[in-house]
C-alpha positions in Angstrom: 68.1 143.1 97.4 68.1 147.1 98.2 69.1 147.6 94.5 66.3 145.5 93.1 63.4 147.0 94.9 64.7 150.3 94.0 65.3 149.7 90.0 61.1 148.2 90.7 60.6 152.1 92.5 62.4 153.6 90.3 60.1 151.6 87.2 56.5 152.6 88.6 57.6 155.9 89.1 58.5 156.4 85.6 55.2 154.3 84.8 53.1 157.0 86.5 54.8 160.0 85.6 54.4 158.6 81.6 50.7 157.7 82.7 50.3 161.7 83.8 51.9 163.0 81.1 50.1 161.2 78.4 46.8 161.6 80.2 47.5 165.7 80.2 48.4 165.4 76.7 45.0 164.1 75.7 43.1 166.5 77.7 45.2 168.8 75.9 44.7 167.7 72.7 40.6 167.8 73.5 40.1 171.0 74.8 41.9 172.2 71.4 39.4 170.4 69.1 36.7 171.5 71.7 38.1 174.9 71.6 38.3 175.0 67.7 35.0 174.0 66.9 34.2 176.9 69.3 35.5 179.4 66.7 33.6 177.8 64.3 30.7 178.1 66.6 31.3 181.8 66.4 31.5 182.3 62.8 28.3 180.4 62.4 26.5 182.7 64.5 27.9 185.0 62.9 27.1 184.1 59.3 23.0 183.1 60.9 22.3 186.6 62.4 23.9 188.2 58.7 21.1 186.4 57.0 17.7 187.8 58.2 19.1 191.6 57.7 19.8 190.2 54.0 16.4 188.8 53.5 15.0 191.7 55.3 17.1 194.2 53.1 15.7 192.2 49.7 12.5 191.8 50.8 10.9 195.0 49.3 12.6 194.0 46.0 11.8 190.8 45.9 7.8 190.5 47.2 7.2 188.4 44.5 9.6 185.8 45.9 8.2 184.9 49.1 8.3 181.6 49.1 12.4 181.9 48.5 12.6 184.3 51.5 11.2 181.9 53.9 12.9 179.0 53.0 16.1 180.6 53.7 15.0 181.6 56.8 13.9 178.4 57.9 16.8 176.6 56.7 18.8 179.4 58.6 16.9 178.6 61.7 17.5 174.7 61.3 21.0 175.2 60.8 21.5 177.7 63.8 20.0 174.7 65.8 22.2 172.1 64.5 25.3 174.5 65.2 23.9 174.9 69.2 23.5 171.5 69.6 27.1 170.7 67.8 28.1 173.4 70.2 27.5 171.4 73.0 28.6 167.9 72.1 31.7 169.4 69.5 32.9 165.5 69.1 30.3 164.0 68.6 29.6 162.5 65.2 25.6 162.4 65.1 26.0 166.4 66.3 28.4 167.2 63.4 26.9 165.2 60.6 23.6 166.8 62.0 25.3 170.3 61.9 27.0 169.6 57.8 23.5 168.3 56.9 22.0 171.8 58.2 24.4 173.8 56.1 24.1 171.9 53.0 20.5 172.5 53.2 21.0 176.3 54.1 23.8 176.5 51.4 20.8 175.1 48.8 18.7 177.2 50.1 20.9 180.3 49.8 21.3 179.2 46.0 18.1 179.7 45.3 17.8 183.1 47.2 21.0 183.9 45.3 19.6 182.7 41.5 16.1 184.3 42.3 17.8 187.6 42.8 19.3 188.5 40.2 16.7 189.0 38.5 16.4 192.4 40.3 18.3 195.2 39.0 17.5 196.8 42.2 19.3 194.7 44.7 22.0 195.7 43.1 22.2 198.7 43.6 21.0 198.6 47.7 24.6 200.1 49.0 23.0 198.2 52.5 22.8 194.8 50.7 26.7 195.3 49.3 27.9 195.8 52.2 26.1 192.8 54.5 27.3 190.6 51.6 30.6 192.0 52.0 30.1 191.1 55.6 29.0 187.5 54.5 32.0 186.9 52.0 34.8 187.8 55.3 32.3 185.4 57.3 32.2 182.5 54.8 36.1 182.9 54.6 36.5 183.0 58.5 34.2 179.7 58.4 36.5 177.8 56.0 39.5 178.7 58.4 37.4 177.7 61.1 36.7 174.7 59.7 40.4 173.4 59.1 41.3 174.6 62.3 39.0 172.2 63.7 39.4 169.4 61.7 43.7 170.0 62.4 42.6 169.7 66.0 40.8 166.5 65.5 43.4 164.7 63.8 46.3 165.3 66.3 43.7 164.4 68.7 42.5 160.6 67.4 46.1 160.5 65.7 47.5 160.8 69.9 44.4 158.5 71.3 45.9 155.8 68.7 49.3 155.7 68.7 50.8 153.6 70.9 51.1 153.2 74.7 48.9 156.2 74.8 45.5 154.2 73.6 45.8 152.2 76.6 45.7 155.6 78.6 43.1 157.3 75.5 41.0 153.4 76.3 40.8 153.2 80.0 40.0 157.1 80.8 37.4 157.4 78.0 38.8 159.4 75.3 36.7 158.5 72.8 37.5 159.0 68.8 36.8 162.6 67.8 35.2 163.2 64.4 35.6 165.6 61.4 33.6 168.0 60.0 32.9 166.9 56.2 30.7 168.5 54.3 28.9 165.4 52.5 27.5 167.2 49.1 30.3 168.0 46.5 27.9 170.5 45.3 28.4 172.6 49.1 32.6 172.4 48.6 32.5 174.5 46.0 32.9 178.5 47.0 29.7 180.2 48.6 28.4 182.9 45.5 27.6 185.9 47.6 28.0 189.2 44.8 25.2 191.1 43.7 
């Protein structure tokens, strides 16, 4: 009778030293994601306070072009508030779609800003303008790392909240599905243009 209750001890203790494992695992698993899209958070920041010394640096050259120099800047500023608000809620999928809209928008808006510009000579030649677009191209790079970091992090995440017994852990604590980051528009996978 001894031996039965202790092969039932014995049971629940492995039970509950699973249940802790696989609960620390997720948490783990979480704070990666959450951490990841932190350094993406970074290089975003990064890339929006590069782009008004660029406008600012083209703006004598390109007066004429006004209308291009705000709309990047507003696009900037929409997509610096998409990436604060992403910040914040870094599984959420409303905050990331939100956040992939904003920077197809910017990245169309850069386009233009980009096209518009080569049409003078002069910019070309601005050794300041080189080198912030220098600083850009590293950035975008550090971005696309960022990116697949992230989405890395997300997949061993949901793939670990899915697999069984850990669900029924992932189902009963809350750990909600993580999502990607996708950039929707085939136009905004191809490479960002950045040369003068």
């Amino acid at each position: 009778m001894f031996e039965k209750w202790w092969v039932i001890i014995v049971a629940l203790a492995a039970l509950l030293v699973w249940a802790v494992v696989a609960h620390n695992h997720l948490v783990e698993l979480r704070n990666r994601f959450q951490n990841a899209f932190a350094q993406i958070d970074v290089q975003l920041k990064r890339r929006y306070e590069l782009i008004p010394n660029l406008v600012e640096s083209a703006k004598a050259s390109m007066a004429h072009e006004r209308a291009t120099l705000l709309e990047v800047i507003a696009a900037r500023n929409t997509a610096d508030s998409a990436r604060q608000y992403a910040a914040q809620q870094p599984g959420d999928g409303q905050a990331l779609r939100a956040l992939a809209q904003a920077e197809s928008a910017m990245g169309a808006a850069w386009g233009r800003f980009m096209a518009v510009s080569e049409a003078y000579p002069d910019l070309k030649a601005n050794q300041t303008l080189g080198q912030l677009m220098e600083e850009l191209a590293a950035t975008e790079n550090r971005v696309g790392f960022a990116r697949q970091a992230f989405n890395d992090a997300v997949m061993f995440y949901n793939t670990a909240r899915q697999s069984f017994p850990t669900h029924l852990i992932a189902n009963h604590y809350a750990f909600g599905p993580a999502e990607l980051l996708q950039v929707d528009n085939p136009e905004e996978r191809k490479a960002v243009r950045v040369a003068f």
